[in-house]
C-alpha positions as CSV (number, residue, x, y, z in Angstrom):
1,X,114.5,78.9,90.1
2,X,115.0,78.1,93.6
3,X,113.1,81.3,95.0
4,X,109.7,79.9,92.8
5,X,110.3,76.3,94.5
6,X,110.2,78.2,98.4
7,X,107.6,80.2,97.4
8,X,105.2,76.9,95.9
9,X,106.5,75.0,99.8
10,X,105.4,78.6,101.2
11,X,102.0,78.8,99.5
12,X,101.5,74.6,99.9
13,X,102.1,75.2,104.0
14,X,99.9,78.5,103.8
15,X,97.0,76.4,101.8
16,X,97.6,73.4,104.3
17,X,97.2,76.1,107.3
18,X,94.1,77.3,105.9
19,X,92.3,74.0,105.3
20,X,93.3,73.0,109.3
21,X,92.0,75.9,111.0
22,X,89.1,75.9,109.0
23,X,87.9,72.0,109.6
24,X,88.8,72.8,113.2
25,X,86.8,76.1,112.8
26,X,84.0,73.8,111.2
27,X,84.4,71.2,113.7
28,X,84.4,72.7,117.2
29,X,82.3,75.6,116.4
30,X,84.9,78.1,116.8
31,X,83.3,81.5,115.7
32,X,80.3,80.2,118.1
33,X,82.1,79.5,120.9
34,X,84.4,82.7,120.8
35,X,81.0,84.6,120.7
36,X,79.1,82.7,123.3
37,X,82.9,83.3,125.7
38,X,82.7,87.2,124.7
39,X,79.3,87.4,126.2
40,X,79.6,85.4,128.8
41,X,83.0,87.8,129.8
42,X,82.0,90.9,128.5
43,X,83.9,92.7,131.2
44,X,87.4,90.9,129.7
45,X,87.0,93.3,126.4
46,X,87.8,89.6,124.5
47,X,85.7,91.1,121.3
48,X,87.4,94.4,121.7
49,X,90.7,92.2,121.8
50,X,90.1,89.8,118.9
51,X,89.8,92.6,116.7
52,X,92.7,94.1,117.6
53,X,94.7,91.0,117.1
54,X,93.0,90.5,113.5
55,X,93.9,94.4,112.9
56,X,97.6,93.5,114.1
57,X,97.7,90.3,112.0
58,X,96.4,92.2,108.8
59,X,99.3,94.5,109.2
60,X,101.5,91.9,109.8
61,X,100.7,90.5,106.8
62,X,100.8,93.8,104.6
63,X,104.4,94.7,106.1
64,X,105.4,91.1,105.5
65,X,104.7,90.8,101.9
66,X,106.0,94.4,101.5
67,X,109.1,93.0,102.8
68,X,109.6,89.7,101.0
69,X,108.5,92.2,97.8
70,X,111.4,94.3,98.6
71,X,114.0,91.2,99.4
72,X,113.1,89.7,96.2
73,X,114.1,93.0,94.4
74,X,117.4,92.8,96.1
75,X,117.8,89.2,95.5
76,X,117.5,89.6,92.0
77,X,120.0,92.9,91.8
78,X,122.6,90.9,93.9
79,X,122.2,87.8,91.8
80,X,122.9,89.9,88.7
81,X,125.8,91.5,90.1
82,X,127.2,88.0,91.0
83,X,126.7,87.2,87.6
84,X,128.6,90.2,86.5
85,X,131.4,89.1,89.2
86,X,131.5,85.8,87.7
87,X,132.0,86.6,84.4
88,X,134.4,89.3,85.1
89,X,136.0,86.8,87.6
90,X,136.2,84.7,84.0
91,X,138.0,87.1,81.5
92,X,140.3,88.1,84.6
93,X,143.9,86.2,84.5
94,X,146.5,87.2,86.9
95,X,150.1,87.1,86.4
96,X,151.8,86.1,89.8
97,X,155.2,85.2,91.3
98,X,158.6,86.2,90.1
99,X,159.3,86.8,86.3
100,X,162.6,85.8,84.8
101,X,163.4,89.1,82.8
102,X,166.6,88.9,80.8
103,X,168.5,92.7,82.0
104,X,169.8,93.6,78.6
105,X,167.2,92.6,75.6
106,X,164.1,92.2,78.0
107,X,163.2,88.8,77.1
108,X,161.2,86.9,79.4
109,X,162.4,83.1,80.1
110,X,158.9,80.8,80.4
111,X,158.2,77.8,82.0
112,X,159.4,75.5,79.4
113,X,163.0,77.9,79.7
114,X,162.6,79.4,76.1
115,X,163.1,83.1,75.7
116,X,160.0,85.4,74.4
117,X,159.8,89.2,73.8
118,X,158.1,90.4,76.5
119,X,154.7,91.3,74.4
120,X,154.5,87.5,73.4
121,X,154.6,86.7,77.0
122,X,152.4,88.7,78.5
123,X,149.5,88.1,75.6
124,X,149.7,84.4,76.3
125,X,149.5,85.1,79.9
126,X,147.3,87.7,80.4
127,X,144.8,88.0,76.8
128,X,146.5,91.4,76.5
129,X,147.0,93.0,72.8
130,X,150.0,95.5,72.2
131,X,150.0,98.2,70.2
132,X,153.7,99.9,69.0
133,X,154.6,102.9,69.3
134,X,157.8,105.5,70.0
135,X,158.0,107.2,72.9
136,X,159.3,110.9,72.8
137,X,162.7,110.1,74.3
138,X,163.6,107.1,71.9
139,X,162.1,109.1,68.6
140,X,164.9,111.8,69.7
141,X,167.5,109.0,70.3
142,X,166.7,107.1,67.7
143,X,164.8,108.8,65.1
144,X,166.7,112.5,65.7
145,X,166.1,113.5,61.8
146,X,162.1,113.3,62.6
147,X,160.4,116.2,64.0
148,X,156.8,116.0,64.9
149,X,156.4,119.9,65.5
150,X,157.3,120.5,62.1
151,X,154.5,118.8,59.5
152,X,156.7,120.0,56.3
């Protein structure tokens, strides 16, 4: 939105620059009196020069809306990669400071000082989901009858 409001203030002062040169073009007989001076200082090259200067401000233009063609692009690609920040930024939640962390059961103590296991904690804190499992060492402590290398 905002890049379509510079470029209408762009275009107005570019339309506004057009109309002035012209009614002074109009008025002070510009084209004539650049000729008539060209002539009248032939030795100077000034014909020679204005068309250089038209050559170089052609160019200028061409490289300049290349350019603003090419910032737009990167405009757009870094807005959308803000957006992606953003939201990311959004769904992000950080767990900081110290946590109390009972030694023994592993119950975490929250701010209103009630004990939670430690998954019911962390998903209220963080949006984290827990899935249960055994690791190897407690299904051999635990569980020492079940052996997963034997499927009889």
């Amino acid at each position: 939105m905002k890049n379509t409001s510079n470029r209408a203030v762009e275009f107005e002062i570019v339309a506004i620059a057009s109309v002035v040169t012209y009614s002074l073009s109009v008025q002070f007989d510009l084209m004539e009196l650049i000729f008539t001076f060209s002539q009248d200082h032939e030795g100077w090259e000034i014909d020679e020069l204005i068309m250089v200067s038209m050559s170089i401000t052609l160019c200028s233009l061409y490289f300049l809306l290349k350019r603003n063609r090419e910032f737009s692009i990167l405009t757009k690609k870094l807005e959308a990669q803000n957006d992606q920040l953003s939201r990311t930024l959004g769904e992000l939640e950080v767990m900081q400071g110290i946590i109390p962390i009972c030694s023994h059961c592993k119950c975490i103590r929250d701010d209103e000082g009630y004990w939670e296991r430690v998954e019911t904690y962390i998903a209220k804190h963080s949006g984290a989901r827990f899935s249960h499992g055994v690791c190897p060492d407690c299904l051999k402590e635990h569980y020492p009858n079940i052996d997963l290398k034997d499927p009889s």
